[in-house]
C-alpha positions in Angstrom: 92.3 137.5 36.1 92.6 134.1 37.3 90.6 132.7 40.5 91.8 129.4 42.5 89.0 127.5 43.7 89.5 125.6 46.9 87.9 122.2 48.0 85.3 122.3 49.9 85.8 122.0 53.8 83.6 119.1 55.3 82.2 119.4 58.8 80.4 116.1 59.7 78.8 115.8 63.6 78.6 112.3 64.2 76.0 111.9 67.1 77.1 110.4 70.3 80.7 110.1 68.7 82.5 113.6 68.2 82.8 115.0 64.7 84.6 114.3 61.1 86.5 117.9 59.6 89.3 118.2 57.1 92.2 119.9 57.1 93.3 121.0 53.5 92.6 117.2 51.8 93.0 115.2 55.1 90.2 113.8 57.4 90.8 115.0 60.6 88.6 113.3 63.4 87.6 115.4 66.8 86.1 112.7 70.0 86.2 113.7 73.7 87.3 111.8 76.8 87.0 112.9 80.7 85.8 116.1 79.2 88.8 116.8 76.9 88.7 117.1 73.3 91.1 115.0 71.3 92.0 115.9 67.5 93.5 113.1 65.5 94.7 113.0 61.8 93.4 110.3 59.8 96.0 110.5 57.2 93.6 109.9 54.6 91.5 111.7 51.8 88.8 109.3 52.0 85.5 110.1 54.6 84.9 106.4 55.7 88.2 105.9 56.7 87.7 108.7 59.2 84.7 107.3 60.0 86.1 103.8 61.0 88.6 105.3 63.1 86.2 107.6 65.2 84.3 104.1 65.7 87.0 102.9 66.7 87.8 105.6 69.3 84.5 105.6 70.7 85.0 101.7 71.6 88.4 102.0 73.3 87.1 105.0 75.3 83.8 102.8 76.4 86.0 99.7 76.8 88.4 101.6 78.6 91.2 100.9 76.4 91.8 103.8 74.5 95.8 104.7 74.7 96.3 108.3 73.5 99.3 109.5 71.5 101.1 110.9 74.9 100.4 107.3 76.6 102.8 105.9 73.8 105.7 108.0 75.1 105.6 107.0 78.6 108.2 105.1 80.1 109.1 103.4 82.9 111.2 105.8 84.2 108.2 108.0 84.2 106.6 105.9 86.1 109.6 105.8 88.8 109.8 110.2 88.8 105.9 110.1 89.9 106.0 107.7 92.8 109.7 108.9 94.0 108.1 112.4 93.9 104.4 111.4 95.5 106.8 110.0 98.7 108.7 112.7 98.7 105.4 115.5 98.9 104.0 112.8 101.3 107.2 112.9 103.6 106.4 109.0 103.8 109.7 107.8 105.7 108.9 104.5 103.4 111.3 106.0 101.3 114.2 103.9 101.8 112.3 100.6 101.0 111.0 102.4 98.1 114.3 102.2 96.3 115.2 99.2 97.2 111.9 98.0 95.4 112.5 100.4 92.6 115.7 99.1 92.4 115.0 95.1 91.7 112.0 96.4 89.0 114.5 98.7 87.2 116.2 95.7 86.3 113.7 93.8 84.4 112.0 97.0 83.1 114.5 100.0 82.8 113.7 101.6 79.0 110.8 100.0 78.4 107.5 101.4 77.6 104.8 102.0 80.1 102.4 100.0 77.8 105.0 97.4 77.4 104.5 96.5 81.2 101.6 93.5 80.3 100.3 90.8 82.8 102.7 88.7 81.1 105.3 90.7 81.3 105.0 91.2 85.8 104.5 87.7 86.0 108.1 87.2 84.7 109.2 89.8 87.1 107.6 87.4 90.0 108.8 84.2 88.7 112.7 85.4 88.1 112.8 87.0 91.3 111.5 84.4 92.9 114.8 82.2 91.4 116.4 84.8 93.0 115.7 83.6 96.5 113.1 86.6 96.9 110.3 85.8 99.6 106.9 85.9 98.3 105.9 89.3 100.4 108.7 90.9 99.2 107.5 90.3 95.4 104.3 91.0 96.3 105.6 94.2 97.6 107.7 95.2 94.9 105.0 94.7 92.4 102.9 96.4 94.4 104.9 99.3 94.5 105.0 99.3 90.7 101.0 99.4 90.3 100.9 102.3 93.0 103.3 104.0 90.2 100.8 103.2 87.7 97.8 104.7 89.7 99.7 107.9 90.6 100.4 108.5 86.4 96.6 108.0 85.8 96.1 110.9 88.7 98.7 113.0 86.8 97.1 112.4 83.4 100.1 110.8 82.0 98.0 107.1 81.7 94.5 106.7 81.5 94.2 103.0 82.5 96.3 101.1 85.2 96.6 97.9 83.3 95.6 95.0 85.6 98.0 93.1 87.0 98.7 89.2 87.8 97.3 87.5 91.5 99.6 88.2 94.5 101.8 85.1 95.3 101.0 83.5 98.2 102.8 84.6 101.2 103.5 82.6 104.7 101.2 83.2 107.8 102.6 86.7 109.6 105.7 85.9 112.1 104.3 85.4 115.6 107.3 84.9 117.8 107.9 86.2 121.0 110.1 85.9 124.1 109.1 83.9 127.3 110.5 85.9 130.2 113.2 83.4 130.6 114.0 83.7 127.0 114.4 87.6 126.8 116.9 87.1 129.8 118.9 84.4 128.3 119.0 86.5 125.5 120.2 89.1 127.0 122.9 87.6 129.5 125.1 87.0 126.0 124.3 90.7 123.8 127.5 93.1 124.5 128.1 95.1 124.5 126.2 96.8 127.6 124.1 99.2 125.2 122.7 96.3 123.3 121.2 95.1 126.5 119.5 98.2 127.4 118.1 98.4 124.1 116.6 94.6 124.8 115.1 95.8 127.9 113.6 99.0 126.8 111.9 97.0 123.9 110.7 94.6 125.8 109.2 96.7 128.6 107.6 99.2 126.2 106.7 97.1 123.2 107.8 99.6 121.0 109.1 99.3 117.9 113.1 99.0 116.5 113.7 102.2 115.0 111.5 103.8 117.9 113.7 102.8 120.3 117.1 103.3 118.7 116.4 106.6 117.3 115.4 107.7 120.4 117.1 111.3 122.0 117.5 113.2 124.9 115.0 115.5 124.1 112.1 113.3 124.1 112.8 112.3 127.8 111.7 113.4 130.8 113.3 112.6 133.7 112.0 114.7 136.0 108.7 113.8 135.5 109.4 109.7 134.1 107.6 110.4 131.2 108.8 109.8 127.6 107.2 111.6 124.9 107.7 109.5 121.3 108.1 112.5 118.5 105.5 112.2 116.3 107.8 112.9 113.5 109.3 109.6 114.5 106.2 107.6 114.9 105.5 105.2 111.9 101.9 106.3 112.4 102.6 110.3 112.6 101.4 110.4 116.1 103.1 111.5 119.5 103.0 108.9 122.1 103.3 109.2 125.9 105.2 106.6 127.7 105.3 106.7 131.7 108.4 105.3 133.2 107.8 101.6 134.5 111.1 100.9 137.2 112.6 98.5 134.6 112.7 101.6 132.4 113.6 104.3 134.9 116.7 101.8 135.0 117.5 101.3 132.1 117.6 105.3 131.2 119.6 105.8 134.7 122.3 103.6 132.9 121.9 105.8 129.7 122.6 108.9 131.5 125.7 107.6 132.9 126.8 106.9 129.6 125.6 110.0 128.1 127.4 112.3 125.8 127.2 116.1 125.5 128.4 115.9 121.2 125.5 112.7 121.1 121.6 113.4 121.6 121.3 109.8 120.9 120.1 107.8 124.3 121.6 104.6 122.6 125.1 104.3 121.0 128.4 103.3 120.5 131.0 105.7 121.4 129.0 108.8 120.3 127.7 107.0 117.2 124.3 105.8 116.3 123.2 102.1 116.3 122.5 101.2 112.9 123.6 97.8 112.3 123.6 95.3 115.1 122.4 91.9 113.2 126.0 90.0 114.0 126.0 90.9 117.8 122.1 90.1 118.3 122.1 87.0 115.7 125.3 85.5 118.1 123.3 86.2 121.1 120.7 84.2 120.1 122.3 81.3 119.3 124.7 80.9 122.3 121.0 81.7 124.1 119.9 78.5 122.2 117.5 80.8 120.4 118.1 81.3 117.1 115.5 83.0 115.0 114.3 85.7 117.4 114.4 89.0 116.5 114.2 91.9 118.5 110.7 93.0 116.8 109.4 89.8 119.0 109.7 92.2 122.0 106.7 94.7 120.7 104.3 91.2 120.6 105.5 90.1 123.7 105.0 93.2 125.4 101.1 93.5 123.7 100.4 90.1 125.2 101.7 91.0 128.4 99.9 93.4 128.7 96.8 92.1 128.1 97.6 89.2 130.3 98.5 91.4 133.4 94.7 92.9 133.0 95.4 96.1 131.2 92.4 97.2 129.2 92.9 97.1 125.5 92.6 100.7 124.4 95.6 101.6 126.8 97.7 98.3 125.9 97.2 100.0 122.1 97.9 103.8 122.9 101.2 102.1 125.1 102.4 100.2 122.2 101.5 102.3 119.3 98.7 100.5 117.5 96.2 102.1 115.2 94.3 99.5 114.2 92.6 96.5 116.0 93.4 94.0 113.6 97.2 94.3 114.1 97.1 94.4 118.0 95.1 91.6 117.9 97.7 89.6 115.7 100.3 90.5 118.5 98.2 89.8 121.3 98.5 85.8 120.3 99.1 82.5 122.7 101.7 80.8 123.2 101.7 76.7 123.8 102.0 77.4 127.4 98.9 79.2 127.3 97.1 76.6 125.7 98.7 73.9 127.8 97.2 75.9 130.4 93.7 75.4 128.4 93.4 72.0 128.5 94.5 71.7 132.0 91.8 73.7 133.2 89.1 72.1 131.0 90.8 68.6 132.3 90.2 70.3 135.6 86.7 71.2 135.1 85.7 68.1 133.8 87.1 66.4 136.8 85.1 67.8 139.4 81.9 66.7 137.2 79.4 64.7 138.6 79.7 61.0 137.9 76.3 60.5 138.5 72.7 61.6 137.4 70.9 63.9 138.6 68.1 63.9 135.9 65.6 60.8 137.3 64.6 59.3 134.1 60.8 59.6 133.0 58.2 57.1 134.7 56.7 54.9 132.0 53.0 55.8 131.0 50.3 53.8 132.8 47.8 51.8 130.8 44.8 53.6 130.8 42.1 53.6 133.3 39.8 51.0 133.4 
């Protein structure tokens, strides 16, 4: 009777490391990462070889470089499910501008590798779409968007590293227009038709912003008691607002009402329909204003500085308006030339009414010393 003999199996714990095995003739090497153990097949008969490649492991783990086998089957379009899906669980009503930006990146990197995404690589993306007329924040955006993908496939497991990516462009100093008071009713005087001047003056009496006001409905008002209640669903920042009724804006809704229609819960529109694109009629206003440039988010920093101008104290010019954070009211609540005209007059003023003379009497010289 005949007996097989079989090889040997060799079990080799290589401290710190992981450990060395076979698997019938093949070196098989065993190494763990964030707590998971990773088996590998050397492909090879020979002991240092799996040796070398569990030093090797060990160094990209450490180095934070180590790409697994799954990492080499992600692709950008992986990359594009997860952050479409994170905004979609978040109910982030980003969503819109999301695809836009997905949309510009699928073109340079639609089939391509997640790993094949290098610093060289994004840098590309900036310069071509900056031959495309792009503005720097909007690249800046757009490639931000694609690192946030990156980051949410590292928190799914599907990366392990977000690769680093290449130094935000430079972007211009944040708009700081606004309307004097004789330039929101200029302005106004030439928008039709009538709706698109109610929308001006609830803007600029509430300092609210675009979609705010033209999304708003019936349902948030209050009439009765000239309140107006801001959904928080509708809120950029997720939180209800409480607006009381100034007479400019009791006016303006006592127009809407007159206009209003039982099939529409819209307050503004056109013929039952909601305002969603009114760039021609506002951009022609404007310029027969002599204004050309202002836009009607100029309204929401006009109505911050106001407010701080007529004496209202800043936490209730920020709950009016909306604003979370400090830093952004403040950017809103900025001067205007006249204001710093006004500066300089009153420091020309001040200095003015100065005394022209001394009042100090200078220091009597020391006598000689006594005799």
């Amino acid at each position: 009777m005949s007996s097989t003999t079989r090889a040997p199996s060799t079990r080799k714990t290589v401290p710190g490391m992981g450990r060395i095995f076979q698997r019938g003739q093949t070196f098989w090497i065993a190494y763990y990462r964030h707590g998971k153990e990773h088996r590998e097949s050397t492909h090879s008969v020979n002991e240092n070889d799996a040796t070398k490649l569990l030093k090797k492991r060990f160094g990209e783990i450490a180095s934070r470089r180590f790409v697994g086998p799954q990492e080499e089957r992600v692709m950008f379009e992986d990359l594009g499910k997860g952050i479409e899906r994170d905004y979609t669980l978040r109910g982030l009503r980003s969503m819109k501008a999301a695809k836009g930006r997905m949309m510009h990146l699928k073109k340079a990197f639609a089939g391509m590798r997640a790993l094949d995404i290098t610093p060289d690589r994004v840098r590309d993306y900036q310069a071509q779409r900056r031959k495309e007329k792009a503005s720097p924040a909007t690249v800046n955006r757009e490639t931000s968007h694609l690192a946030r993908a990156f980051r949410i496939a590292v928190k799914s497991g599907l990366l392990t590293v977000v690769p680093p990516f290449p130094n935000r462009l430079e972007e211009s100093a944040p708009r700081q227009g606004f309307f004097e008071h004789a330039e929101y009713l200029a302005v106004r005087q030439h928008l039709t038709p009538a709706v698109y001047q109610d929308v001006l003056d609830f803007a600029y009496y509430s300092g609210w912003r675009r979609g705010e006001v033209t999304g708003l409905t019936w349902r948030e008002i209050d009439m009765a008691g000239s309140v107006i209640r801001l959904d928080p669903d509708r809120s950029k920042t997720k939180t209800g607002r409480l607006l009381p009724m100034s007479q400019p804006l009791k006016e303006v809704l006592q127009r809407r009402v007159a206009a209003r229609r039982l099939d529409c819960l819209m307050v503004f529109h056109r013929d039952g329909e909601e305002m969603i694109d009114w760039r021609k009629a506002w951009a022609a206003a404007c310029k027969l204003a002599g204004l050309p440039g202002k836009r009607l988010h100029d309204c929401r920093r006009t109505a911050a500085r106001n407010l701080i101008r007529s004496g209202t104290p800043e936490r209730v010019a920020m709950q009016l308006t909306g604003h979370k954070t400090r830093s952004v009211f403040d950017r809103y609540n900025i001067v205007s030339e006249s204001d710093l005209r006004a500066g300089v007059d009153r420091l020309a003023a001040y200095v003015k009414k100065l005394p022209k003379e001394t009042i100090v009497e200078p220091l009597k010289k020391a006598g000689k010393g006594r005799g």
